[in-house]
Structures are given as structure tokens and as C-alpha cells.
C-alpha positions in Angstrom: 59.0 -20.5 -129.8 56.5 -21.4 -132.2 54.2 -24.3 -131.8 53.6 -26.1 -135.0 51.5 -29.4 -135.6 53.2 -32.6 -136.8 50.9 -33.7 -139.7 52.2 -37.1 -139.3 51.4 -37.1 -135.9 48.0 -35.7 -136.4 47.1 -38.7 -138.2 48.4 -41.1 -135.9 46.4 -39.9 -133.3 43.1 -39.5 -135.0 43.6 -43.2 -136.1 44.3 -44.3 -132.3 41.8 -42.6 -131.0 39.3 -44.2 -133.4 40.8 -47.2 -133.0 40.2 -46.9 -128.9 36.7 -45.8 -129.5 36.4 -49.0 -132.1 37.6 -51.4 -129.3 35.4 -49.4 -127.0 32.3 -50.2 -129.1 32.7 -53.6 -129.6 33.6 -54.8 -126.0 30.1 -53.2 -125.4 28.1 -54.5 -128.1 29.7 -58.2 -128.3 29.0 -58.5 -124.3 26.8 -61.8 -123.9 23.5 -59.8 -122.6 21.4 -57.9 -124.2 22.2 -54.0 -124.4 19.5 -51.8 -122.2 18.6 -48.4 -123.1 21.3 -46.5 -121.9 23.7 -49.2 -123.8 22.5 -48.0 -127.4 23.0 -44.5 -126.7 26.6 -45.3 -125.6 26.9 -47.3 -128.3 25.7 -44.4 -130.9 27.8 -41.9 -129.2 31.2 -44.1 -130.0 29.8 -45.3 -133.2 29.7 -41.6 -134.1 32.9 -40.6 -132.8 34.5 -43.5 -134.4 33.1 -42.4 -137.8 33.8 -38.6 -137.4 38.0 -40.0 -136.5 37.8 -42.0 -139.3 36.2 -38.9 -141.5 39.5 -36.7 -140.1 41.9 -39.2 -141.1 40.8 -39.7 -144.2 41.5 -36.3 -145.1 45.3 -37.0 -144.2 46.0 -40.2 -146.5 45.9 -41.1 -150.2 42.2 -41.4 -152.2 42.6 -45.3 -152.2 43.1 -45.2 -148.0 40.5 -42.2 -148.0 37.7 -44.3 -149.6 38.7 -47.3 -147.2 38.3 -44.9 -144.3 35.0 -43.5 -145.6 33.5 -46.4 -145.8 34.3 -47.2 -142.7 32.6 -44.3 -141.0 29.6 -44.5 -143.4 29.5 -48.1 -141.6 30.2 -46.9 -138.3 26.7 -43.8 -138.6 24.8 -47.0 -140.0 25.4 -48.5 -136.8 25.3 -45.4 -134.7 21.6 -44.9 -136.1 20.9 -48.6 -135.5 21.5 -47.8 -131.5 19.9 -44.4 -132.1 16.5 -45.9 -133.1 16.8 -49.3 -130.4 17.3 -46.8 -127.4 14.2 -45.1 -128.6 12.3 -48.3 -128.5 13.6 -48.6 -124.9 10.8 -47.9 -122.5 13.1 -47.0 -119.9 14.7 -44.8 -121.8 11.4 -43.8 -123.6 10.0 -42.8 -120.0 13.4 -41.6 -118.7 13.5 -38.9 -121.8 9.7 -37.9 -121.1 10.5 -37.0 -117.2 12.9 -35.0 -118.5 11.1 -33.2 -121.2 8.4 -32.2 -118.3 10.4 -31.3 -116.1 11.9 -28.9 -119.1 8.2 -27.8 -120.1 7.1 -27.2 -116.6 10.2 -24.1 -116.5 
């Protein structure tokens, strides 16, 4: 029996799945307190995904949907850096990453 992927429903599922991760995002960055550390780098780790769903999708649809899709993960890595650079500026996270790193060196 051979085992053959729907291309249909290989788009429909790289859609959903960016669309969960999209909710995902936004129920995190839209909560009324400010995000911590540890918040941005979730944040950039569903911002990414998001984008690299998006990316696969596109590849499945017409150029007009493709660019629409595109530019929507383009968005998505703009925002993904955003959270990249504010948990950097995070002194928890800052001091968190450092503990880490000596702990690494002193091997």
C-alpha cells in the first residue's frame, strides 16, 4: 500500500498550523502586562514559525496568494527580530543566558 501526500491537504495544514501559531502569538503579545524576558523569546519563536508556515504555503498557491503570504512572513521575522532584540535587553534574561554560558565555559 503506498502512502502518498494529498497536496491539498498539505496546504491546509501548513495554513492551520500558522494560523494556531498566529492566534498563539497574539494572545501573548496583546495580554495587558508588559512581556518579561522569557515572553519575547516565545514570542520570536512563534513569530518565526508562523513565518516559515506561511513561507511553505506559499509555495502551494498561485503568485498573487504567494506574494500575500510572503509578505506576511517577511512581517512575521520583522516581528520575530523585534522580540529577539527586547529579550536581549532583558536583564533577567541577560544574566540568565551568562550563567549559562559559564557554566558551558567552565566544561
Amino acid at each position: 500500500m503506498s502512502h502518498s501526500i494529498d497536496p491539498a491537504r498539505e496546504r491546509a495544514d501548513h495554513l492551520a498550523l500558522a494560523n494556531a501559531l498566529a492566534l498563539r502569538y497574539h494572545e501573548l503579545v496583546l495580554r495587558p502586562e508588559p512581556l518579561a524576558g522569557s515572553d519575547h523569546i516565545a514570542a520570536a519563536a512563534l513569530a518565526t514559525a508562523v513565518a516559515d508556515h506561511l513561507e511553505l504555503h506559499a509555495d502551494t498557491v498561485d503568485n498573487g496568494t504567494a506574494a500575500a503570504l510572503r509578505h506576511a512572513a517577511d512581517q512575521a521575522r520583522v516581528e520575530a527580530h523585534a522580540h529577539d532584540e527586547a529579550a536581549w535587553t532583558d536583564q533577567a534574561v541577560r544574566h540568565a543566558l551568562g550563567a549559562l554560558l559559564d557554566g558551558v565555559t567552565a566544561r
